[in-house]
C-alpha distance (Angstrom), angle and dihedral (degrees) to the residues before:
residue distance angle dihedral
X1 . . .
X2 3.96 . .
X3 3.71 120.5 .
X4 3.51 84.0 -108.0
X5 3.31 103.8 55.1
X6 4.26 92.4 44.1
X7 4.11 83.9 50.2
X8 4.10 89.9 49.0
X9 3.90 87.8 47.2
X10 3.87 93.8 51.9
X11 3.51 93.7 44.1
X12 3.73 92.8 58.2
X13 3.71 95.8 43.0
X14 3.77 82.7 62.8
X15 4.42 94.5 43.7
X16 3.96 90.1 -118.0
X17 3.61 89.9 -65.0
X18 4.14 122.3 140.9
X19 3.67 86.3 -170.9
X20 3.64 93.6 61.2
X21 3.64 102.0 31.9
X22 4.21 87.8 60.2
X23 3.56 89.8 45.6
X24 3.86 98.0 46.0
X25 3.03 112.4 20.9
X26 4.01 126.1 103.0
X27 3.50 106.1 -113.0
X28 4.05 87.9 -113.6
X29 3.60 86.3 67.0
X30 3.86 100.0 43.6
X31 4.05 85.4 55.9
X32 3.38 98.7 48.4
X33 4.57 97.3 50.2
X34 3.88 87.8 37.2
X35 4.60 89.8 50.7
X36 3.83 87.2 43.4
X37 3.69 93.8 50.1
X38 3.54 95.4 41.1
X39 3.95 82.4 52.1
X40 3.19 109.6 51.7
X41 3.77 85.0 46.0
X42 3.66 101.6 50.6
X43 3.86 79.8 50.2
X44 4.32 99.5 52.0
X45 4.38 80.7 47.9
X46 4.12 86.7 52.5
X47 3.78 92.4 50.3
X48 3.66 96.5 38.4
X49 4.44 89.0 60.5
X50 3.19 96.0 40.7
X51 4.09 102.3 -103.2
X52 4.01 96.0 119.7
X53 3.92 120.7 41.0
X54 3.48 112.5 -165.1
């Protein structure tokens, strides 16, 4: 299973909901949809200045 995929699984365990995924969530879980958000952000803010060109 991708990161993706684990990160989609989680989130819908938890209906889409922050709230409920900080509150319910193991801590496992928490890490790993807060590191792929923080990913996929840090890598949108690469492309956007011109460090990353794909």
């Amino acid at each position: 299973m991708t990161e993706k995929e684990q990160v989609k699984k989680i989130v819908k365990k938890y209906n889409k909901s922050i709230a409920d995924l900080s509150e319910n969530a193991s801590a496992k879980e928490f890490k790993t949809v807060i590191k792929y958000v923080a990913d996929q952000a840090n890598e949108k803010q690469r492309k956007l200045v011109g460090l990353d060109k794909e």
